[in-house]
Backbone as a ProteinNet text record, in pm:
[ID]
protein_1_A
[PRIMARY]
XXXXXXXXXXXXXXXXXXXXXXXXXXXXXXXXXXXXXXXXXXXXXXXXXXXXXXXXXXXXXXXXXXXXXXXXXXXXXXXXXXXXXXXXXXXXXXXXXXXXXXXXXXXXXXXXXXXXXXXXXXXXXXXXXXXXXXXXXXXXXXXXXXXXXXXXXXXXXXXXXXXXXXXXXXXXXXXXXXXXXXXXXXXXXXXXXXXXXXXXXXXXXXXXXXXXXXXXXXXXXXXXXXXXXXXXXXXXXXXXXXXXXXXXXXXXXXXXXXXXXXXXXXXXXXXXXXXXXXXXXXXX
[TERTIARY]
6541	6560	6429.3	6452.6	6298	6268.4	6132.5	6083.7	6116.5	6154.9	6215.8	6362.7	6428.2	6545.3	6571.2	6432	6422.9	6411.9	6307.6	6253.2	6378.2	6453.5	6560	6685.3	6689.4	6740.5	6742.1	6561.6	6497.1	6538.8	6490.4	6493	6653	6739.5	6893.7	6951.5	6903.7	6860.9	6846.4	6675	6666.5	6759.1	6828.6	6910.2	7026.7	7079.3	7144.8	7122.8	7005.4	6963.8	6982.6	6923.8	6909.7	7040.8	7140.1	7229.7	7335.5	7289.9	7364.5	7358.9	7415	7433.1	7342	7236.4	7209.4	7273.1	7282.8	7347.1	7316.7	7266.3	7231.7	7342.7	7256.5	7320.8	7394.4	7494.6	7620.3	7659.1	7645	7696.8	7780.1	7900.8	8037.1	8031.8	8076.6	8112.3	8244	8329.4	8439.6	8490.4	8594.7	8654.5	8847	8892.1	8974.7	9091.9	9152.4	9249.6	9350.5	9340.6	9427.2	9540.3	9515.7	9610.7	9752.9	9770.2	9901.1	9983.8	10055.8	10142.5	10130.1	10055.8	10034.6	10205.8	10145.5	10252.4	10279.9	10399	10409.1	10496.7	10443	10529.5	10584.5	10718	10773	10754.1	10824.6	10829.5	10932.6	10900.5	10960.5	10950.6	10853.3	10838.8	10728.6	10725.9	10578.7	10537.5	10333.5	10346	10344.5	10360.6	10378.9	10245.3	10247.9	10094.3	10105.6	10005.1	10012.9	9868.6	9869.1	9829	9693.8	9641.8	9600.4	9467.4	9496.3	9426.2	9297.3	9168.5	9062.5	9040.2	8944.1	8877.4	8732.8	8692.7	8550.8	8419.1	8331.8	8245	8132	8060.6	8089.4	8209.6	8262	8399.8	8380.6	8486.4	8562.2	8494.2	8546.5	8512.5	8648.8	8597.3	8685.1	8775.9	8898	8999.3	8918.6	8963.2	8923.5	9026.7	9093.8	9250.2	9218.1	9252	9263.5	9378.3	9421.9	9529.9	9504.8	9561	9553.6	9661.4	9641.1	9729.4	9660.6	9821.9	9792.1	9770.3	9711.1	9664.3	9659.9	9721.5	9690.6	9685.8	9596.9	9604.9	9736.9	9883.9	9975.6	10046	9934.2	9977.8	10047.5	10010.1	10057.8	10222.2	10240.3	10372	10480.1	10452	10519.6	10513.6	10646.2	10600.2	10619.7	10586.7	10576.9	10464.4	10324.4	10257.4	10120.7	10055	9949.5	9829.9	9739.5	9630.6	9508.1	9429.9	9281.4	9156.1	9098.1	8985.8	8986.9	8993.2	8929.3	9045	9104.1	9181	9320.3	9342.7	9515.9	9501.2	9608.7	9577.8	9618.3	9577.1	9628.2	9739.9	9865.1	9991.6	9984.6	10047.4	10047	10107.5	10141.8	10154.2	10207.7	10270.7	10339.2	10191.5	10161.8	10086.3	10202	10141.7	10244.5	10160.3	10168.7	10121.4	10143.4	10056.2	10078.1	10010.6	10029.9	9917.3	9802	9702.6	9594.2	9529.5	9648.2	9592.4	9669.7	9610.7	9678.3	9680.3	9774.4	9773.8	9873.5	9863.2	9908.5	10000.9	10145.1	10213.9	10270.3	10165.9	10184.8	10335.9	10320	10462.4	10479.9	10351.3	10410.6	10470.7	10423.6	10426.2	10607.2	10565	10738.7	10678.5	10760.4	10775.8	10863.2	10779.2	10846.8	10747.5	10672.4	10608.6	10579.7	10524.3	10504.5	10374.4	10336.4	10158.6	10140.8	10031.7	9897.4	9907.4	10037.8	9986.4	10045.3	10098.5	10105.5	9933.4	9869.6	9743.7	9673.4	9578.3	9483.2	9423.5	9438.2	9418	9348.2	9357.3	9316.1	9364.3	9475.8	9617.9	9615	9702.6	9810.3	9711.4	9733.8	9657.8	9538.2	9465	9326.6	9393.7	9397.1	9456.3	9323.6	9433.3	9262.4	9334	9268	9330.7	9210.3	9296.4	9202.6	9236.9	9127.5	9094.9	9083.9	9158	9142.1	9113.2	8974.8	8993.5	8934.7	8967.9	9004.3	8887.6	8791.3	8652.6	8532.5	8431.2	8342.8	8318.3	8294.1	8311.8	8168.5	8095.7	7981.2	8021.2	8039.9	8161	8045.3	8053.1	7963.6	8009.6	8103.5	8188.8	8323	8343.5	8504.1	8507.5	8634	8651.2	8781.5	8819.2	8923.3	8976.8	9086.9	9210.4	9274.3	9245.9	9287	9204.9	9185.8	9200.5	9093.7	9174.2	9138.9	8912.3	8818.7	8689.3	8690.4	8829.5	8852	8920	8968.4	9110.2	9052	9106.8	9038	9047.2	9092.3	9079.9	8991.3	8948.3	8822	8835.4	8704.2	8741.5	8652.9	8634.3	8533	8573.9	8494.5	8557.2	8453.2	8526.9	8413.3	8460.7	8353	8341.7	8280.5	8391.1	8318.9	8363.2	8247.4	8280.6	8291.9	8336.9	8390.1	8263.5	8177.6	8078.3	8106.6	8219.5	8233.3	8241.3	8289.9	8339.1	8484.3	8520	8693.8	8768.4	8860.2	8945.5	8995.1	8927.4	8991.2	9146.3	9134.6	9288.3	9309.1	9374.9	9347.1	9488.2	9584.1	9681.5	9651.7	9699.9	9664.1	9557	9464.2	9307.7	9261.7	9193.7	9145.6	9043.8	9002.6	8857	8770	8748.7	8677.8	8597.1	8669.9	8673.3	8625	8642.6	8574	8464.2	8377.6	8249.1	8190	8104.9	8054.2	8131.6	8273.8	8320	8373.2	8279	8218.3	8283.8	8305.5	8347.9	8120.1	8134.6	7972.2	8005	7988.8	7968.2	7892.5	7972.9	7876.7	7810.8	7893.7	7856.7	8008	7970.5	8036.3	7983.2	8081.5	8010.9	8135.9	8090.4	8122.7	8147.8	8253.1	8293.9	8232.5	8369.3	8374.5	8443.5	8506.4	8628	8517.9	8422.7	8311.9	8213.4	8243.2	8105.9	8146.3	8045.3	8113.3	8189.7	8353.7	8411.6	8491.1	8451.5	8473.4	8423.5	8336.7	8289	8218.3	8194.2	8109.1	7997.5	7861.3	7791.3	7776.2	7827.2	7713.7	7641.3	7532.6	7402.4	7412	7453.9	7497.7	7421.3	7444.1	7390.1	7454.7	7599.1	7689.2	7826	7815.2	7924.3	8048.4	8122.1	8267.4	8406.9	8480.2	8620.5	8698.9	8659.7	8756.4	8668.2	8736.9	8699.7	8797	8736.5	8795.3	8762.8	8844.9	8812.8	8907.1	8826.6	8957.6	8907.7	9018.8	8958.7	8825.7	8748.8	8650.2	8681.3	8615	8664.9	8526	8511	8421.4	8331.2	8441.3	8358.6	8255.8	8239.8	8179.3	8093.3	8079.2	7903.6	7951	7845.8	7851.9	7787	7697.8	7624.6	7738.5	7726.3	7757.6	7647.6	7683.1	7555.8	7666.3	7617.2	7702.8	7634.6	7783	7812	7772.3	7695.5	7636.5	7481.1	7426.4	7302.4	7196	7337.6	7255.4	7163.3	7148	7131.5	7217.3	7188.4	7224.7	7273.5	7390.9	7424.9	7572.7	7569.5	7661	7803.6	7940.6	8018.6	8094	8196.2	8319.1	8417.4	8418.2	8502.1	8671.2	8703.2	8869.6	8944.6	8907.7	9029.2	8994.4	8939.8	8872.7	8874.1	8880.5	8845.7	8897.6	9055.8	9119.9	9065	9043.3	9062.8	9157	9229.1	9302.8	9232.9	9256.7	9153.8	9278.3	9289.9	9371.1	9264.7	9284.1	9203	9199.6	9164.8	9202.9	9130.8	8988.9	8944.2	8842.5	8832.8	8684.6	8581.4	8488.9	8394.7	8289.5	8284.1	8194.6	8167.8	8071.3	8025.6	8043.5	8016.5	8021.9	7929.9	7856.1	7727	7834.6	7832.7	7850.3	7704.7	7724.7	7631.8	7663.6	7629	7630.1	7706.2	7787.7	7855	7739	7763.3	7626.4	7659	7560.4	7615.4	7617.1	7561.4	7522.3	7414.4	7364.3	7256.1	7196.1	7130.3	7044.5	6954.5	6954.1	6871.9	6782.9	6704.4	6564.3	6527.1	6622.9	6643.2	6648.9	6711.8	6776.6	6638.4	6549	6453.2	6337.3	6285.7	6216.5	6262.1	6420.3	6435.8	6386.4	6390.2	6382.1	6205.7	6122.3	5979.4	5966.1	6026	6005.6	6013.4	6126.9	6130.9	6026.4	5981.1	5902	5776.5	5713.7	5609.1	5637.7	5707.4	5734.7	5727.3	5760.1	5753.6	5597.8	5559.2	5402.5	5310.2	5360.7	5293.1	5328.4	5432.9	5464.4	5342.7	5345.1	5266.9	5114.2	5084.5	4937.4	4907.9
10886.2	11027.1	11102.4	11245.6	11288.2	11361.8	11357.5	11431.1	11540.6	11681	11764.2	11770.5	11698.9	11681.5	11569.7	11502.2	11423.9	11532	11606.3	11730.4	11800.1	11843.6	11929.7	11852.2	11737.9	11603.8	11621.2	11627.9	11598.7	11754.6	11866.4	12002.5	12003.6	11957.4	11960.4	11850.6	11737.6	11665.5	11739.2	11806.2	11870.8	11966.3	12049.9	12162.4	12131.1	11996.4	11929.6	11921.1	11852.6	11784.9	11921.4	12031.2	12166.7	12240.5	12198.2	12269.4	12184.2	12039.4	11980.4	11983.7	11973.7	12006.3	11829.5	11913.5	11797.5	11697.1	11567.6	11441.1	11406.1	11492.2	11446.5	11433.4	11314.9	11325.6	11444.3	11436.4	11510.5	11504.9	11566.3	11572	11649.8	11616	11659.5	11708.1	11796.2	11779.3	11856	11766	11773.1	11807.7	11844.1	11877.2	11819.8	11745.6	11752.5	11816.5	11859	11935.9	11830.5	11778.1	11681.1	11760.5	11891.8	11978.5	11983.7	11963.5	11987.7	11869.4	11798.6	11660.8	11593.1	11697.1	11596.1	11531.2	11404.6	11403	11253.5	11283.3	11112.1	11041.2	10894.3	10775.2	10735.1	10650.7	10562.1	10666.6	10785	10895.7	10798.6	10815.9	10775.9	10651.4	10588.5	10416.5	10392.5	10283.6	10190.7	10151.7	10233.9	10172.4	10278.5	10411.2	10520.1	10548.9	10583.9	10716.3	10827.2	10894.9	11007.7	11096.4	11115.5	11170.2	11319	11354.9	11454	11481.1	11580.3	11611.6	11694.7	11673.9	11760	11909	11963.6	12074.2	12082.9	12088.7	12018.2	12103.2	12063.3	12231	12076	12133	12248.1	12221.6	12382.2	12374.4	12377.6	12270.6	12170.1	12024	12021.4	11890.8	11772.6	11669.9	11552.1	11538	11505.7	11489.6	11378	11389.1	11247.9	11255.7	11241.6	11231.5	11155.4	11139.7	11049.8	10984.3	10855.4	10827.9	10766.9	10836	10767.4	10683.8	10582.7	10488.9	10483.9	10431.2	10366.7	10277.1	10246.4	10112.3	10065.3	9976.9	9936.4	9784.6	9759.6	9563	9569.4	9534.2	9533.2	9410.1	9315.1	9164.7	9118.8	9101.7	9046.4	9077.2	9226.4	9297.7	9299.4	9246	9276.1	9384.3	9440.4	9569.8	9598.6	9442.3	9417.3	9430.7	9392.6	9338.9	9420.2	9478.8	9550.6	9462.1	9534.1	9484.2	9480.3	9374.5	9354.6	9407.3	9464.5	9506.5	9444.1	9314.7	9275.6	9133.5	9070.1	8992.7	8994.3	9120.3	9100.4	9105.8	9113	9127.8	9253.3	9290.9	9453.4	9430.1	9568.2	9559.3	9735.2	9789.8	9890.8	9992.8	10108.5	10180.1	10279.7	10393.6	10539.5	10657.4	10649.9	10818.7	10937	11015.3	11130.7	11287.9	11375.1	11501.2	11577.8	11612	11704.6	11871.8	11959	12065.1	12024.4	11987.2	11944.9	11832.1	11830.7	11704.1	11570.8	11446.1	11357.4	11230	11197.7	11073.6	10984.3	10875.7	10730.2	10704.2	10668.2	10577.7	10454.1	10375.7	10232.3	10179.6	10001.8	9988.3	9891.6	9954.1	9942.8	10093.8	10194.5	10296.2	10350	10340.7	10406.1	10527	10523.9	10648.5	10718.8	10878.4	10994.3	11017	10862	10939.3	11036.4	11058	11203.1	11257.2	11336.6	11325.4	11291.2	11260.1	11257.5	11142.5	11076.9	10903.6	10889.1	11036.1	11044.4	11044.5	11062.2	11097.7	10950.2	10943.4	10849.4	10780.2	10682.9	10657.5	10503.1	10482.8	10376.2	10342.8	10370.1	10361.4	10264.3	10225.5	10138.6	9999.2	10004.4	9974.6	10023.5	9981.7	10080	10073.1	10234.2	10291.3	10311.5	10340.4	10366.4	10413.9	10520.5	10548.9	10491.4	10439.7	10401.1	10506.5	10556.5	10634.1	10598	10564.2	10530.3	10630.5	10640.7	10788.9	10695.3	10812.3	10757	10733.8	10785.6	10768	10719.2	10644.5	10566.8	10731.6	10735.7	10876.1	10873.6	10950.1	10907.9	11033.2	10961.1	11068.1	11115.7	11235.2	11370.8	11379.7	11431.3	11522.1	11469.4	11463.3	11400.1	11523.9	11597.8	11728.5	11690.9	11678.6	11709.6	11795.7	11810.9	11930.1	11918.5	11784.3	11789.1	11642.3	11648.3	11747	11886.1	11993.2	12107.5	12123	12186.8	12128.9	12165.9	12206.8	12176.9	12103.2	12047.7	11926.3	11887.9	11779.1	11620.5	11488.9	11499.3	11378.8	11392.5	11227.9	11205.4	11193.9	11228	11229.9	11149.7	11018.3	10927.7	10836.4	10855.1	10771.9	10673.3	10588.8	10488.3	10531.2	10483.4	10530.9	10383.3	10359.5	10244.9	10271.9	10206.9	10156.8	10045.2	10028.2	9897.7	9903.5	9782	9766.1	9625.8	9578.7	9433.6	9407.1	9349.9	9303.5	9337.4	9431	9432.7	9594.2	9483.7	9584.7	9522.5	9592.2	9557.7	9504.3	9390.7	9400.9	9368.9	9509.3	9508.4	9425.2	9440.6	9355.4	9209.6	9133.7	9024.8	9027.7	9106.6	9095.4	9156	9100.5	9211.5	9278.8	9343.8	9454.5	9400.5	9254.8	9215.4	9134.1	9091.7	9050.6	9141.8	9212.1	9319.5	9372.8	9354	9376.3	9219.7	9233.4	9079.6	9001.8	9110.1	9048.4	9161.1	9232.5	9327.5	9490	9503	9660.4	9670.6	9800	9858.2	9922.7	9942	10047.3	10146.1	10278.9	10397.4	10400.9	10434.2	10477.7	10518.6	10494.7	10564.3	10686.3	10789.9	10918	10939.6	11000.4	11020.6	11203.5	11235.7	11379.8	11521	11421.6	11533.6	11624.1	11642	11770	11872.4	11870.6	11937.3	12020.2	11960.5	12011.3	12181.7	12227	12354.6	12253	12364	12333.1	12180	12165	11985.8	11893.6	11902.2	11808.1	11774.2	11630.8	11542.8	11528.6	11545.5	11504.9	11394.5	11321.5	11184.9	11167.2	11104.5	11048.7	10903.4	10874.3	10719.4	10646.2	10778.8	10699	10556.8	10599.4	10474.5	10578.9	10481.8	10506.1	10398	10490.6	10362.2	10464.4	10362	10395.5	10404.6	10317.8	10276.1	10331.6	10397.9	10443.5	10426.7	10366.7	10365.7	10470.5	10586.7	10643.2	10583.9	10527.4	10482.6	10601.8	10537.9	10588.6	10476	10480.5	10410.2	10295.4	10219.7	9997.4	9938.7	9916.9	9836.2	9727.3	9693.2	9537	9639.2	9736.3	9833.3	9864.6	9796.5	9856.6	9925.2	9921.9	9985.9	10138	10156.1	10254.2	10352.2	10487.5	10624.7	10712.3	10799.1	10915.9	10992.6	11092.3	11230.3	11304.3	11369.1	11462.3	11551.5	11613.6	11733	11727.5	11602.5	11587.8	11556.9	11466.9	11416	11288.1	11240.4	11114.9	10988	10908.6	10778.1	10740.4	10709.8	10703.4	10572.2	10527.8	10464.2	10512.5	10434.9	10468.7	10445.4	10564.8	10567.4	10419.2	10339.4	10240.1	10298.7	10240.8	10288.9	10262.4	10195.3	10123.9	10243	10287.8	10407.9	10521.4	10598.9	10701.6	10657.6	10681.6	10664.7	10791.7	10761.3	10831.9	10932.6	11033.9	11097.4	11162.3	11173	11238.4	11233.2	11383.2	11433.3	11452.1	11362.4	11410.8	11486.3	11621.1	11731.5	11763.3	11726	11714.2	11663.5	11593.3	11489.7	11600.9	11554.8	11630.9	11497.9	11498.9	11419.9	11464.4	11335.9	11396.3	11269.5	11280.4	11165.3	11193.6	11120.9	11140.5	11052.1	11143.6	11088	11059.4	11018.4	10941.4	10939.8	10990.1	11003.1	10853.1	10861.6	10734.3	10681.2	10502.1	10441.4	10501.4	10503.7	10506.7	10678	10741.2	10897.7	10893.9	10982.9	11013.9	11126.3	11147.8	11257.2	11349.1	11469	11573	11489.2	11477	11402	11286.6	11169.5	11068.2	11130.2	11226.2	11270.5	11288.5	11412.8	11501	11375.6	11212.5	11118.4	11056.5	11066.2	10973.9	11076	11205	11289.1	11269.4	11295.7	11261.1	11167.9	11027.7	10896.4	10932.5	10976.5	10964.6	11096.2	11193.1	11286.5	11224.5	11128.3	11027.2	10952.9	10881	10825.7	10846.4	11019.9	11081.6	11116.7	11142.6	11133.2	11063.3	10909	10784.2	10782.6	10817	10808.8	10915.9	10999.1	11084.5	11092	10969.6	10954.6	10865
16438.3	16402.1	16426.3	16478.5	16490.3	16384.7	16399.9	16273.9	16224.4	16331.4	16257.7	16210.8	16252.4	16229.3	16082.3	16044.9	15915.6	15808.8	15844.1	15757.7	15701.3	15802	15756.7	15692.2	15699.5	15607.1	15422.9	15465.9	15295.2	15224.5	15368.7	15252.4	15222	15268.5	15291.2	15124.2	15103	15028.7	14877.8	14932.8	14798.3	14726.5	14795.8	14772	14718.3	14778.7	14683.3	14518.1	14531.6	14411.1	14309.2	14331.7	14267.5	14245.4	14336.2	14270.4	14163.5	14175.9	14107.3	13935.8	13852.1	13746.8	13680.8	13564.2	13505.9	13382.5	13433.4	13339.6	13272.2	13157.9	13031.5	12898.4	12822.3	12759.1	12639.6	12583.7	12476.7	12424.5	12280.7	12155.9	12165.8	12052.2	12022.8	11918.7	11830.1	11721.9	11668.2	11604.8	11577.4	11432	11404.6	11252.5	11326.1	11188.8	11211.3	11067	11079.7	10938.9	10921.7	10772.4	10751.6	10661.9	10656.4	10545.3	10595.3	10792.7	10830	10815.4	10820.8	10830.6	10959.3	11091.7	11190.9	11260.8	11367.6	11404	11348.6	11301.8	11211.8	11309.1	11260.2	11340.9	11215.6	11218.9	11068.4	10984.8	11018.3	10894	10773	10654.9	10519.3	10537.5	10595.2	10482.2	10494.4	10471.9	10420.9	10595.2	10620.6	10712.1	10783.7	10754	10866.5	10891.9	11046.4	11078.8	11079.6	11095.3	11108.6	11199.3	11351.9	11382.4	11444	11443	11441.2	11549.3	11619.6	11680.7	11671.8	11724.3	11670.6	11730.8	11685.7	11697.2	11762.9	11879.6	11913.7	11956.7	11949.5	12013.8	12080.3	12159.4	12260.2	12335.8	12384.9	12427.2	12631.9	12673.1	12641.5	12576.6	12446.4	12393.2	12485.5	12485.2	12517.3	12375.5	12412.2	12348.2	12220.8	12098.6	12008.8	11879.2	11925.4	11815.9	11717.3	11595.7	11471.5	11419	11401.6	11347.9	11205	11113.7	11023.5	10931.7	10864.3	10808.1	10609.1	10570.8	10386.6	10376.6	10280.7	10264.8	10099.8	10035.3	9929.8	9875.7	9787.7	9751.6	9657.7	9719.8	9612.8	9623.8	9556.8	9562.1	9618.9	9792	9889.6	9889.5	9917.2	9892.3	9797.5	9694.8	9595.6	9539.9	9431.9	9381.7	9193.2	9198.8	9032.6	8946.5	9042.3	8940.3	9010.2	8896.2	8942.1	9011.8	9092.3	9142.9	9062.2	9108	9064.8	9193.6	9156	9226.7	9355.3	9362.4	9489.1	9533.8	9424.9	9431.1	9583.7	9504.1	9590.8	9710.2	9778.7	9952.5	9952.8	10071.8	10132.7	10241.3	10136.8	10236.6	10265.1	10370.5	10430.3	10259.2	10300.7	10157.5	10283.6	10206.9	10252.1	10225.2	10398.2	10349	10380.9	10263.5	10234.2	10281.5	10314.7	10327.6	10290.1	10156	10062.4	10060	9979.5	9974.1	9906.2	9982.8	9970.1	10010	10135.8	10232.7	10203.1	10251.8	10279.2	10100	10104.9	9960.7	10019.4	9915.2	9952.2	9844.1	9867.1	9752.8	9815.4	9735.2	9742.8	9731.4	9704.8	9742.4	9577	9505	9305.5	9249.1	9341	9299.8	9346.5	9468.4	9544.3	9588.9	9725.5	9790.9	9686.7	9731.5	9584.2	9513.6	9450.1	9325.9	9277.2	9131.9	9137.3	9103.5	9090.5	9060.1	8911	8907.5	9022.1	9069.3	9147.5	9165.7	9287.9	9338.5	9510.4	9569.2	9542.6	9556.5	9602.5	9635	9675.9	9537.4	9473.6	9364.6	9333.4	9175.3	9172.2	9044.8	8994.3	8864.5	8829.5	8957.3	8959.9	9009.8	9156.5	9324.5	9328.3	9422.8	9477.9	9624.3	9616.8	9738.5	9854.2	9970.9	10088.5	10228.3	10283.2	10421.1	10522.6	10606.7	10757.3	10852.9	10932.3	10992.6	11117	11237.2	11374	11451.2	11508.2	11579.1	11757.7	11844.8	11967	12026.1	11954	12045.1	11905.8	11945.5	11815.7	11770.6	11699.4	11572.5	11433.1	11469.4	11340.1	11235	11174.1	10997.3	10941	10953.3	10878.8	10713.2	10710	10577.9	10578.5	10459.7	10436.4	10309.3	10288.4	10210.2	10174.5	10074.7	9974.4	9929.6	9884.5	9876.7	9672.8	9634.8	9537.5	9433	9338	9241.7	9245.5	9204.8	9172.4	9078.9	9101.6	9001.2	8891.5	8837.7	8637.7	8655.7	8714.9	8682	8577.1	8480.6	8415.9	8484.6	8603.5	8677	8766.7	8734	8822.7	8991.7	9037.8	9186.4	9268.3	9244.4	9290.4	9406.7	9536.3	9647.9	9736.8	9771.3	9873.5	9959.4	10092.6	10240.6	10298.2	10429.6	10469.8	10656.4	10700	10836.9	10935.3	11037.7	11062.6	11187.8	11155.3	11246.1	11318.6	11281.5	11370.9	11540.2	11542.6	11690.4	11676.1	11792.4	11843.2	11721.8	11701	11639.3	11458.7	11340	11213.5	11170.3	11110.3	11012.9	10903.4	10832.4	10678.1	10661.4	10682	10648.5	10595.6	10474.2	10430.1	10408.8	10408.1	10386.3	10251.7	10184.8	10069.5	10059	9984.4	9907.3	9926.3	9893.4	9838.7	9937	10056	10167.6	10289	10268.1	10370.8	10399	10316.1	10332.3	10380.7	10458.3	10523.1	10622	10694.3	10732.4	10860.5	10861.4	10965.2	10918.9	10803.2	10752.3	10664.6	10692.4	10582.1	10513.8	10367.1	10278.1	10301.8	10327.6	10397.1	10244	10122.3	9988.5	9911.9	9775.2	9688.3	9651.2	9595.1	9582.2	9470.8	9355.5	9256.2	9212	9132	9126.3	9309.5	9344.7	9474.5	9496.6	9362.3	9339.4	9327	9182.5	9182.2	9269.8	9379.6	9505.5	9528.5	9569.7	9657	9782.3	9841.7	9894.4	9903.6	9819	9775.9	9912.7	9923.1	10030.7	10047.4	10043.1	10008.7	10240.1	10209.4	10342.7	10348.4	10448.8	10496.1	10564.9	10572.5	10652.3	10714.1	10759.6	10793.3	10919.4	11004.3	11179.7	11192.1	11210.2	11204.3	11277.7	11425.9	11500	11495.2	11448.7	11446.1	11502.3	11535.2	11580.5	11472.7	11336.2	11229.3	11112.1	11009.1	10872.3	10817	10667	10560.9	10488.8	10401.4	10257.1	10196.3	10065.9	9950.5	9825.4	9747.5	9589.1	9524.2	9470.7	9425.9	9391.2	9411.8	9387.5	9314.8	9267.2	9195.7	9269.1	9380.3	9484.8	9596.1	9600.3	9716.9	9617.5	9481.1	9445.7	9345.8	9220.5	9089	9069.9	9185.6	9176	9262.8	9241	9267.2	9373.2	9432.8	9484.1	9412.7	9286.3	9215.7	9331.8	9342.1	9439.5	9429.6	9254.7	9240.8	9245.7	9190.5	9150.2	9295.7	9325.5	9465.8	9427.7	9253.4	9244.7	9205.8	9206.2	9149.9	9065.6	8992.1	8880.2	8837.5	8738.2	8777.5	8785.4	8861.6	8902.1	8782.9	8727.2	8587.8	8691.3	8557.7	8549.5	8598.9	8669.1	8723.5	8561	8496.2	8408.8	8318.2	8298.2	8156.7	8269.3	8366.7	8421	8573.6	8591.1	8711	8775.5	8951.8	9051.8	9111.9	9147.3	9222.3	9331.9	9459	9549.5	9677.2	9743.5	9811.7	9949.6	10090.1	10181.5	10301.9	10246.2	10337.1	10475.4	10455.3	10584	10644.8	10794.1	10787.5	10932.6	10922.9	11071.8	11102.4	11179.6	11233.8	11389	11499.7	11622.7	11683.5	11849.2	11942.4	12003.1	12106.2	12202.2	12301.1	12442.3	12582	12643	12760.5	12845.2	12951.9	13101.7	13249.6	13292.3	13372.6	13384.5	13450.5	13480.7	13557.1	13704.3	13791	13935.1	13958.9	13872.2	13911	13930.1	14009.1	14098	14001.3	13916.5	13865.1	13982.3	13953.9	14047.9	14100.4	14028.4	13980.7	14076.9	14060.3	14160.4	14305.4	14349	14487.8	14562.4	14482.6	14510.3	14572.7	14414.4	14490.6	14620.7	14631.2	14764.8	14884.3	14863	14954.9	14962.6	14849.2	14866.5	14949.7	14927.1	14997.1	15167.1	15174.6	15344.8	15415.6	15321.9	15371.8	15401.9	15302.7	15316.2	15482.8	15510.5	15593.5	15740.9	15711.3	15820.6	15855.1	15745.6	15815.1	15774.7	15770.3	15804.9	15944.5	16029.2	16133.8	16249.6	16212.1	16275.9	16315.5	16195.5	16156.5	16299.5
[MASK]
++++++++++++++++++++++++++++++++++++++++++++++++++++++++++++++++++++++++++++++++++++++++++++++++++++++++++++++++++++++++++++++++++++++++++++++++++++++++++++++++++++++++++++++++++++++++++++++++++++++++++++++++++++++++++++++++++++++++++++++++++++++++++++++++++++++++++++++++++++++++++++

């Protein structure tokens, strides 16, 4: 190739590089509204999902849908005999969609129930929704719809994420079992009816596909973060001071990354340096 015809290569090269758009990395951040009913699968039994699509900025965000499922320890599906903290196994439960977001009736309780024990609880069962969302998801805010901040029921919830290998299964599995067995305790957080807007922040720096919110369990730790104080305190015993907690809405963010095998400006412009070098090593 001759030299001027290399030259006009590299400046041809560069102009590329400049008009191409830079591959950096991208944050998402998302809200999703758990107040609507979404789109349910297994509407009316034990075991149903329910759907929902996000809200994302910057716009166009990539799609990151959420499915969520019930979950309760109701002694390896029976619907006689109440649960122990950490003992029973976990069988699927009915999430229901109420005004004020999403609740769980187990399968001691019955689809129907009536309040407060449609609600996300810890009565009967220790109830819990899993959170499948379509892309790893780092959970900001989880916001609640019910109880009301005079209710008299308490509004105390754990938060956990699934840091294992693959894909979780709570089925046959218990409370108590889940921690160490690749789920993390984000935290318990104690009176989140109370907050402004009822919504509890998290700090986690923990990307997962899978979240748990339950009502508060005893095997996820005795200690509390109060939702008002912002300190430490211990967590009200379920058996003396049951849970109700309605979950109306979560936000969190995603970070993308340039697929491998893109060419950054940056890269284009050195290959273009390189052969400009070349050309006048040649000349020399």
């Amino acid at each position: 190739m001759k030299p001027n015809t290399l030259i006009a290569a590299i400046l041809a090269l560069a102009g590329i590089a400049l008009a191409l758009p830079v591959q950096a990395t991208t944050t998402y951040s998302y809200s999703w509204d758990l107040g609507a009913s979404g789109i349910e699968t297994g509407a009316g039994t034990y075991g149903n999902t329910r759907t929902y699509a996000a809200t994302g900025t910057p716009s166009p965000a990539p799609a990151n849908n959420v499915v969520a499922s019930a979950w309760a320890d109701t002694t390896s599906g029976t619907s006689t005999t109440a649960a122990t903290a950490s003992n029973s196994t976990l069988n699927s439960a009915y999430l229901g969609s109420y005004t004020g977001g999403l609740g769980v009736s187990n399968r001691l309780e019955g689809i129907g129930v009536s309040a407060p024990n449609h609600a996300l609880d810890n009565a009967t069962n220790y109830d819990s929704i899993e959170f499948k969302f379509g892309t790893a998801t780092t959970l900001s805010a989880v916001t609640i719809g019910y109880p009301s901040a005079t209710s008299t029921y308490d509004s105390d919830i754990s938060v956990l994420a699934w840091i294992g290998a693959g894909s979780p299964t709570l089925l046959g599995n218990k409370y108590g079992s889940l921690v160490g067995s690749g789920w993390s305790v984000i935290g318990n957080y104690s009176n989140v009816a109370t907050l402004p807007n009822q919504t509890i922040n998290l700090s986690t720096g923990v990307s997962s596909s899978y979240w748990i919110v339950a009502a508060y369990n005893s095997v996820f730790g005795s200690t509390c973060l109060d939702a008002v104080t912002g300190q430490s305190v211990a967590c009200n015993t379920p058996t003396t001071s049951y849970d109700y907690v309605k979950v109306q809405m979560l936000a969190g963010s995603t970070t993308t990354t340039p697929p491998p095998g893109v060419p950054e400006p940056a890269t284009l412009l050195l290959f273009g340096a390189g052969l400009l070098g070349l050309v006048r090593m040649r000349r020399q």
